[in-house]
Each structure stands twice: as C-alpha cells, then as structure tokens.
One Martini backbone bead per residue (centre of mass of N, CA, C, O) as a GRO file, in nm:
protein
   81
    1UNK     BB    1   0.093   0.040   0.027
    2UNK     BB    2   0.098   0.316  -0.164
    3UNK     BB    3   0.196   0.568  -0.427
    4UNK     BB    4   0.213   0.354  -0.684
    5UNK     BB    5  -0.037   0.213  -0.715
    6UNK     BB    6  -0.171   0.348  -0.879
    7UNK     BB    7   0.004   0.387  -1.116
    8UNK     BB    8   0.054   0.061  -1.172
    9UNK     BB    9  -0.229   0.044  -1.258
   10UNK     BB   10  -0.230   0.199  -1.511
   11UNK     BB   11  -0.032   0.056  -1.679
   12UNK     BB   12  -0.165  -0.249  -1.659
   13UNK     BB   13  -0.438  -0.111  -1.818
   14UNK     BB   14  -0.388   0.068  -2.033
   15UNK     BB   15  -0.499   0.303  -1.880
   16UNK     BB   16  -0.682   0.542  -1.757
   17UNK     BB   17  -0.755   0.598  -1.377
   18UNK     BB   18  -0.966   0.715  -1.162
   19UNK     BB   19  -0.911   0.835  -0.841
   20UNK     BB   20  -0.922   0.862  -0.524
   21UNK     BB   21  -0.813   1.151  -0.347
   22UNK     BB   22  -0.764   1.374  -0.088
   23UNK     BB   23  -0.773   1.706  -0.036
   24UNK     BB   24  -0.485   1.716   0.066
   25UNK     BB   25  -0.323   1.640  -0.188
   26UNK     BB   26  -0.357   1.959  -0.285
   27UNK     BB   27  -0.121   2.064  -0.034
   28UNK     BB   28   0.092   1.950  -0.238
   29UNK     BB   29   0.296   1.958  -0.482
   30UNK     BB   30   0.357   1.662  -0.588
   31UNK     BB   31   0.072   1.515  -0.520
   32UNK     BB   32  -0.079   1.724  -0.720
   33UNK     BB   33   0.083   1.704  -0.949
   34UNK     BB   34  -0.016   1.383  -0.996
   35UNK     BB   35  -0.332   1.458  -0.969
   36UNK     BB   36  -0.416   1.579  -1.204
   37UNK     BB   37  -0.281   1.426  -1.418
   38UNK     BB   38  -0.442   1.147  -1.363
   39UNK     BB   39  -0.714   1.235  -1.263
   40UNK     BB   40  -0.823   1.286  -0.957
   41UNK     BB   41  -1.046   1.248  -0.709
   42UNK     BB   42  -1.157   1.453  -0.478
   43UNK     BB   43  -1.201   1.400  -0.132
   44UNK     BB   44  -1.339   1.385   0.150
   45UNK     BB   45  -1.374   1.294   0.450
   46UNK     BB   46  -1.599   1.192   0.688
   47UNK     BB   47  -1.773   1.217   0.455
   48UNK     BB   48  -2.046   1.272   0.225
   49UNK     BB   49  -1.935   1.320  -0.101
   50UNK     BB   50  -2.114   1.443  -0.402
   51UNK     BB   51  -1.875   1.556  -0.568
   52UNK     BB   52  -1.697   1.256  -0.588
   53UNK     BB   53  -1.954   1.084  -0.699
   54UNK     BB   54  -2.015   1.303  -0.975
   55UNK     BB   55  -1.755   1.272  -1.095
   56UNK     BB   56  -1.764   0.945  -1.125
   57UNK     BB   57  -2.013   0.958  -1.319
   58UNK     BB   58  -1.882   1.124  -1.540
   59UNK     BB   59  -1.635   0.935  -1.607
   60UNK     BB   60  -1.845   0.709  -1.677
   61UNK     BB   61  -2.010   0.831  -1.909
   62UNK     BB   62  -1.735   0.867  -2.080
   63UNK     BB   63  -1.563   0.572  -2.040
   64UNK     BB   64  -1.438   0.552  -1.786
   65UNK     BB   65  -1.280   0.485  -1.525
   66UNK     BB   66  -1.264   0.356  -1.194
   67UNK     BB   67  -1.094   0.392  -0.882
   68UNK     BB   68  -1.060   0.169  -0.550
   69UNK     BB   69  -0.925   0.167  -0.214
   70UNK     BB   70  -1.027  -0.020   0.027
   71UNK     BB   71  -0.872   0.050   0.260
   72UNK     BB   72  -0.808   0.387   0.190
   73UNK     BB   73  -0.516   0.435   0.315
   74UNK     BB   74  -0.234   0.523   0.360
   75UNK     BB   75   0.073   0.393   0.533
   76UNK     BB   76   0.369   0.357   0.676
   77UNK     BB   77   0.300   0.040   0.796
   78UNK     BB   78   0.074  -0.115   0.583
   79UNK     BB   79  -0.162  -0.061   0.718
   80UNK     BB   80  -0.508  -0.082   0.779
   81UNK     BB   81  -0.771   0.181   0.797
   0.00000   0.00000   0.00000
C-alpha cells in the first residue's frame, strides 16, 4: 500500500483509471501535480462527500475507468486504516 499503487494499476490497464485521493492531496506541490496529471477525483474525509461522487459518474459516462482502493488510505507501515 504505497503512492505507486494507482501508478502501478494504470500503467497495468494500458489506460487512465480516476482514482479517490483526499483533498489533503493538493495541499503538497508535488502529490497535487501527480494528482492533477493523472485525473485523481478529490474527496472529503469522513463525510458523504456529492461532489466526489458526481465526478466519478461523469467519468463513467465518458466511457472511463474509475478506481478505488478499499483499504482506504495509504501508512507509515502497510497498516489498513
């Protein structure tokens, strides 16, 4: 469980995959620019967030991939939160 995993999955699928990355992600220059390029959908934490839901069905309506890793977030030590 690392930041390569989506990385990893899309080069694997031979096409782009939206994946969940919370909105803390584009508060960090260089994992905002990794998540810009790659189409990464922001999420809220701990709340329904519409607004991340919304965008993953606009993605599947374009005929897109989406993606999502059920652990939830990445760890220090490979821990599922």
């Amino acid at each position: 469980v690392n930041l390569l995993d989506p990385v990893s999955t899309i080069i694997s699928a031979g096409r782009n995959i939206h994946f969940l990355a919370t909105e803390s992600t584009w508060d960090e220059p260089f994992p905002s620019f990794l998540a810009v390029r790659a189409g990464a959908i922001p999420r809220k934490k701990f709340v329904t967030d519409s607004r991340s839901i919304r965008m993953m069905k606009g993605w599947r309506d374009l005929g897109g991939l989406v993606g999502l890793f059920p652990e939830g977030e990445r760890t220090w030590d490979g821990r599922r939160l």
